[in-house]
N, C-alpha and C positions, 0 to 999 in steps of 0.2 A: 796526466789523466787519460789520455786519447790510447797510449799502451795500456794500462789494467783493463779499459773496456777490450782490444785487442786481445790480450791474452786470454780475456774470461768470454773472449765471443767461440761459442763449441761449435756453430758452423765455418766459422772461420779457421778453425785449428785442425776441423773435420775434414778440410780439402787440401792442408797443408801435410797433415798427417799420412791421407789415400796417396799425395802424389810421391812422399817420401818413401813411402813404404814399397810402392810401386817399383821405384827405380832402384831398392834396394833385393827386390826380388830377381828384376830383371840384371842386375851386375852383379850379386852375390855379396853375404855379409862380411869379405872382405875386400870388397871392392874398396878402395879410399875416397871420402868425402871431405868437401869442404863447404863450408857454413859460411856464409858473408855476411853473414846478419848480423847487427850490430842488436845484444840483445836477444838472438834471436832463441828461438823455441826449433829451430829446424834440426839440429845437432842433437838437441836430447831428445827427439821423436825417435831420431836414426838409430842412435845408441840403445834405448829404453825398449821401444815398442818394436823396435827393428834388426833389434841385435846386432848392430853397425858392429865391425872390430876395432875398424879405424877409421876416426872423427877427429878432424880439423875445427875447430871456428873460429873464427877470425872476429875479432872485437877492435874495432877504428877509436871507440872517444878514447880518451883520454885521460889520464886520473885513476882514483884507487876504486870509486866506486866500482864502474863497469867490471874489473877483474875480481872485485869481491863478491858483487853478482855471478860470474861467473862462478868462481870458484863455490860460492853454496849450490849451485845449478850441481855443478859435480858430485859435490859432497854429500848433497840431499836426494840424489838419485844413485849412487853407486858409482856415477862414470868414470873411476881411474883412469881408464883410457881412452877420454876425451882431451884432444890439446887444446888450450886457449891461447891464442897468439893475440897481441896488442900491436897492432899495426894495421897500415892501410893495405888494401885490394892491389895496389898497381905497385907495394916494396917489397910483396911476395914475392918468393919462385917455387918450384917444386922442392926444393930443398928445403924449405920451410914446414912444408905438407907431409904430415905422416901418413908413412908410403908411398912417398913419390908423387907423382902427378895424380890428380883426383880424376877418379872414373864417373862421380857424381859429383857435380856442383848444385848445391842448394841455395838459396836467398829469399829469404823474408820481407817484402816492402815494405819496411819502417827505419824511418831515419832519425833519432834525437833531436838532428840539428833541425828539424823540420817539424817538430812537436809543434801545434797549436795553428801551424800554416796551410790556406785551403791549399786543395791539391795545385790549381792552374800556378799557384806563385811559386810553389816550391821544384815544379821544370818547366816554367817559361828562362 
C-alpha cells in the first residue's frame, strides 16, 4: 500500500524526475546509469523523459514477481535497452553495468523489506 501512494505522489516523482534529468543533462545521454532501486521508477525516468542510452537497474527481491514487474516496466514503455539485473548492490561490478562503470548512480528510497515499518525501525 505505502508504494502505489509513492508512485502516484506527483510531487514526489516531480523531484525524482528534476534530479534525474539533471544529471543526465550534465553527463550526457550516453553516459551509463545505474538504478538501485528495488522497484524503482528512476531508470524509466532516465530512459523515457531522458533519453538515457544506457540503463542499468538493479532489482535485489527475489522471485518472479519483481522481474515480471520489471519486465512490463520495459515493455509498456518501449525500453529495450533497459537492463534488469536480479541481484544484490555489493555482487555487482562494472562488468555487470552496461557500459562499464556508471557515470550516474540513481536510488529511490524505498525498500519492500521494509513496507509497513516506521522509518526510526527500519535504520536503527
Amino acid at each position: 500500500p505505502t508504494r502505489a501512494l509513492q508512485l502516484n505522489d506527483i510531487h514526489r516523482i516531480g523531484i525524482l524526475r528534476n534530479a534525474v534529468l539533471h544529471a543526465i543533462r550534465v553527463k550526457g545521454q550516453n553516459a551509463p546509469i545505474l538504478d538501485l532501486s528495488d522497484m524503482g521508477i528512476c531508470a524509466m525516468i532516465a530512459a523515457v523523459s531522458g533519453g538515457a542510452k544506457i540503463v542499468t537497474s538493479l532489482e535485489s527481491n527475489s522471485g518472479q514477481m519483481p522481474m515480471l514487474a520489471a519486465t512490463i516496466m520495459q515493455l509498456g514503455n518501449g525500453l529495450s535497452d533497459v537492463q534488469v539485473l536480479q541481484a544484490q548492490a555489493e555482487h555487482i561490478s562494472t562488468e555487470h553495468i552496461l557500459g562499464g562503470a556508471a557515470e550516474i548512480v540513481v536510488a529511490e528510497p524505498y525498500y519492500e523489506i521494509f513496507e509497513g515499518e516506521l522509518t526510526f525501525h527500519c535504520f536503527s
